[in-house]
C-alpha positions, -999 to 999 in steps of 0.1 A, spaced: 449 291 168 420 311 148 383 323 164 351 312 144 344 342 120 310 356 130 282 346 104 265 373 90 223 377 85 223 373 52 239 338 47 207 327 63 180 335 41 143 330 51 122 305 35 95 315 11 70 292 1 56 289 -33 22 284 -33 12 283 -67 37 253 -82 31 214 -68 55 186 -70 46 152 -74 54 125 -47 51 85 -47 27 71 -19 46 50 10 17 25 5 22 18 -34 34 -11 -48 37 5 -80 8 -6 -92 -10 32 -83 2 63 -100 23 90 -81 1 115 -56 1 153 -59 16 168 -35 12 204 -27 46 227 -20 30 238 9 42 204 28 81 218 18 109 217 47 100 251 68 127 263 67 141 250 36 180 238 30 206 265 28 208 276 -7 249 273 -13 242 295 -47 232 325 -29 256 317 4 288 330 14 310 296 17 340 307 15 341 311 56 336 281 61 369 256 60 373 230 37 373 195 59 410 180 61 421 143 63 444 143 92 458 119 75 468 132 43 476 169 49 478 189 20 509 206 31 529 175 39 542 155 12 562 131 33 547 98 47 527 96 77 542 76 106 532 75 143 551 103 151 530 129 127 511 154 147 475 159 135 466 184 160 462 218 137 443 195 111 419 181 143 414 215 149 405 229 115 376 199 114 367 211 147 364 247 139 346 237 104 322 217 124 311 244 149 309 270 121 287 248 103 262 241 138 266 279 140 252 287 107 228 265 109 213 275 145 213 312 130 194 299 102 167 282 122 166 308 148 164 337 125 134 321 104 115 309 137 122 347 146 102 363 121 65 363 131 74 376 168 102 401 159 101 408 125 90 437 103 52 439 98 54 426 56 73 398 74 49 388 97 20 394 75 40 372 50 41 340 79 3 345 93 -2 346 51 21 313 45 -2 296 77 -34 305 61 -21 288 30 -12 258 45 -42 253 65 -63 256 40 -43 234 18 -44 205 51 -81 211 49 -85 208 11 -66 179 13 -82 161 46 -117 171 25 -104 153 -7 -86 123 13 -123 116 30 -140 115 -3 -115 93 -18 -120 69 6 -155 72 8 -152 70 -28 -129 35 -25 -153 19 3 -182 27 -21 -166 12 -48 -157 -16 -23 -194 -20 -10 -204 -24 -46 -178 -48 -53 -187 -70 -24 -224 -66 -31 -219 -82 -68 -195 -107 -57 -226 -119 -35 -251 -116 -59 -228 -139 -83 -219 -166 -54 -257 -166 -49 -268 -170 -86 -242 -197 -91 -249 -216 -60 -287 -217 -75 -274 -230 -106 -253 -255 -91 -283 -267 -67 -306 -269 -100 -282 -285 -116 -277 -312 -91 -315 -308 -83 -317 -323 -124 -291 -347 -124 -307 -366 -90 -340 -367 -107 -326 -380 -137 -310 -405 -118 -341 -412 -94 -364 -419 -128 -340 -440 -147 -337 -462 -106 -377 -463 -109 -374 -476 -144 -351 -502 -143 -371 -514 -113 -403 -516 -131 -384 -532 -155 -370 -561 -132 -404 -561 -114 -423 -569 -149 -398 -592 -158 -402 -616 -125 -437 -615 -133 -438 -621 -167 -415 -650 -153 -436 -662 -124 -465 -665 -149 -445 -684 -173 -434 -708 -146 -470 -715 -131 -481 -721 -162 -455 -750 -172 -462 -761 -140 -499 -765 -145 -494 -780 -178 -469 -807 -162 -495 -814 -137 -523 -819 -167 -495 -848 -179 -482 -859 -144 -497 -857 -113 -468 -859 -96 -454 -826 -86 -418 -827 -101 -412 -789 -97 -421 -790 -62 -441 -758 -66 -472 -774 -55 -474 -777 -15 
């Protein structure tokens, strides 16, 4: 049986945020019909992932399969004993929450007991990234005042044309029911002069069968 090896300050490195680069980010919201948002750096994971470049790993175990240990070449059978290996993983894992407590402990750390430059450098890194929230809460809030603008105008013309072709509909139906109401009236002056043409027609064969015989065969005479 081994100890955990004590982690040393350096394999924790403190974050340092760049403030000058941005990264580009796609919205939650898009579709893909809208193109990525800008995304400052400013937003990055405080403190950021352990750098394994400029870590010491070599501490740290490599993780065993208990059941495939690379010291035994024989076949594993119910009577193999994977105790050293469980322990190894076990060790490995604790080393590993170790470093990373030390990590996150050592970074919150360093605006209440770190060196003056250090502290200066965090109340510096907060600055930055309020004023980047408020750049962007300012820009967010004319975007959308930007987009309900562009929304108001949308609806406003989509009245304007609903309105302007309801008139034209109602003219045009206004039009077509004349048209029909004049050609009614015509046709029924038409029938109306035609019986009368016809009742003068037939009271005057009537009167000249009367001028021949008195008798009234048409039985239009009472």
């Amino acid at each position: 049986m081994t100890t955990l090896p004590k982690l040393a300050t350096r394999q924790t490195p403190i974050a340092t945020p760049v403030t000058s680069a941005t990264s580009f980010r796609a919205s939650p919201a898009s579709s893909g019909c809208r193109s990525p948002k800008r995304v400052s750096s400013v937003y990055a994971t405080y403190p950021p992932p352990l750098d394994r470049s400029n870590t010491d790993m070599t501490v740290i175990p490599q993780r065993l399969n208990v059941l495939a240990p690379p010291a035994n070449k024989r076949r594993i059978n119910s009577f193999t004993q994977t105790s050293d290996a469980h322990y190894q993983n076990e060790q490995r894992m604790l080393l590993m929450k170790q470093r990373e407590y030390f990590r996150y402990h050592h970074a919150w750390s360093v605006p209440f007991y770190g060196t003056p430059a250090d502290r200066e450098a965090y109340r510096k890194q907060t600055r930055v990234v309020l004023k980047q929230q408020m750049h962007d809460k300012l820009s967010g809030m004319k975007h959308d005042l930007k987009e309900k603008v562009h929304e108001s105008e949308n609806a406003v013309a989509f009245d304007r044309k609903c309105l302007s072709d309801d008139f034209k509909d109602f003219e045009k139906k206004f039009t077509h029911l004349k048209q029909f109401r004049d050609e009614n009236k015509k046709l029924m002056e038409t029938i109306w002069a035609e019986k009368r043409v016809n009742k003068v027609m037939e009271d005057r064969y009537d009167r000249e069968q009367l001028q021949y015989n008195p008798v009234n065969w048409s039985c239009s005479l009472k």
